[in-house]
C-alpha positions, 0 to 999 in steps of 0.5 A: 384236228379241224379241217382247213380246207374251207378255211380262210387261212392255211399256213402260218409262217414265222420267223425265228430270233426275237419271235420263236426263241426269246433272245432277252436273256443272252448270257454274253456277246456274240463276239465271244459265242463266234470265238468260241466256235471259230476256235472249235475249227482252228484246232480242227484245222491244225489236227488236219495239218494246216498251218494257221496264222496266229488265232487273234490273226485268224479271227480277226481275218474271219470278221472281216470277211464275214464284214465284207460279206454281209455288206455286200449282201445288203446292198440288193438282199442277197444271202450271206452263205456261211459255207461260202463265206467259210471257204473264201476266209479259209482260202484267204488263210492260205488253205488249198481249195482242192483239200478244203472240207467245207461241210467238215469245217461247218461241223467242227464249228459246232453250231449249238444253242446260244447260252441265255436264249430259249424260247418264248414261254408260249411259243411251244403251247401255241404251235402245238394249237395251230398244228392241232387246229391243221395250220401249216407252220413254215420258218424262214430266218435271215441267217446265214446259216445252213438249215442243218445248223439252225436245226441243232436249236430247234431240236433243242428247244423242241420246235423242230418237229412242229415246222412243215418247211423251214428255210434260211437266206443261206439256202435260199439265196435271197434274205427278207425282204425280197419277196422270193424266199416267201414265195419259196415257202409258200410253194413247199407249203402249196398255198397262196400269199394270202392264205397265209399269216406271217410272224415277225419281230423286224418292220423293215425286214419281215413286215416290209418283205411279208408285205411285198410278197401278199401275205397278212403281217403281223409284227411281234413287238415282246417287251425288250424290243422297241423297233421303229416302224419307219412306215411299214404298216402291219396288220396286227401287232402282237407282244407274245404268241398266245395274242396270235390265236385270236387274230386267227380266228377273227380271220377265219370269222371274216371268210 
């Protein structure tokens, strides 16, 4: 393992969808993998005694708090906290708050990877390079999700292990591209913006926010995306992991 320590960079960040894990080659609608779980917590929820509207009911009661939540969210970049959002449908249900067990729910829910999705063919060779050449690697994802539940896809697809920090818009409370959840993995990390590298697929979220925070961008752009730039300006445009490494080392040349 080199020694970062005289190195020009000493973390590299990333994001998860569409620039870890592949999400090509999804088998079905995301509607129909949400129903799938929401179903895990209404038989939950009526083995626990509760009476439940009918299921096309509660479902669609579900999206739209779920809707409202995420709209309001954009409006200044908070994070959508799942558990939260949880809670406010099941009391909209007519649940009591006093005898809800949100982390009971969260877990009949049964986040697991979504069928179709794996990861990129390099993503584990090149973390395995950079953990070996003594990066620091970080995640951070807008999802709305607690970090535990993401946890369930990284384990599977053997990424966990890999990751030094990892954080979510659910926990943190602020989604890319407001600076704060950057700075809050760099501050797990302790290193500085601009001894940091991050990743991702999406210009106006994850360049825009790296951009803002002072962290050198590089945009993900694999085959089966085609997003527009709308005047965010990366530093390097990769179309698979494996062209990072030389971008870091061309770094590493100009320290």
């Amino acid at each position: 393992m080199n020694n970062r320590h005289n190195q020009r960079i000493k973390a590299v960040l990333f994001d998860m969808d569409d620039t870890l894990i592949d999400w090509s080659g999804v088998k079905e609608e995301m509607t129909a993998v949400e129903t799938r779980h929401l179903r895990n917590v209404y038989r939950y929820l009526i083995t626990q005694g509760y009476t439940l509207p009918p299921f096309d009911n509660f479902r669609a009661k579900f999206h739209d708090t779920l809707f409202r939540a995420w709209t309001e969210a954009k409006k200044n970049w908070k994070g959508v906290s799942f558990p939260q959002t949880m809670r406010d449908f099941l009391l909209g249900c007519g649940l009591e708050a006093a005898h809800l067990d949100i982390e009971a729910v969260l877990r009949a829910y049964n986040w697991s990877p979504v069928p179709g999705v794996v990861p990129f063919d390099d993503t584990l060779p090149v973390l395995e390079q950079l953990k070996n050449e003594g990066y620091k690697i970080g995640l951070i994802t807008n999802a709305m999700q607690p970090m535990w539940m993401r946890d369930v896809e990284l384990q599977a697809y053997g990424i966990l292990s890999y990751l030094d920090v990892r954080l979510t818009s659910g926990d943190v409370g602020y989604m890319k591209p407001t600076p704060f959840i950057y700075w809050q993995a760099l501050e797990q990390l302790n290193v500085q913006p601009e001894e940091s590298v991050f990743v991702g697929d999406r210009p106006a979220n994850d360049i825009a926010g790296a951009n803002d925070a002072g962290l050198i961008r590089v945009l993900m752009s694999p085959p089966h995306l085609d997003r527009e730039l709308n005047g965010v300006r990366p530093n390097y445009t990769i179309s698979n992991l494996t062209e990072l490494l030389p971008i870091l080392a061309e770094l590493e040349g100009e320290a």
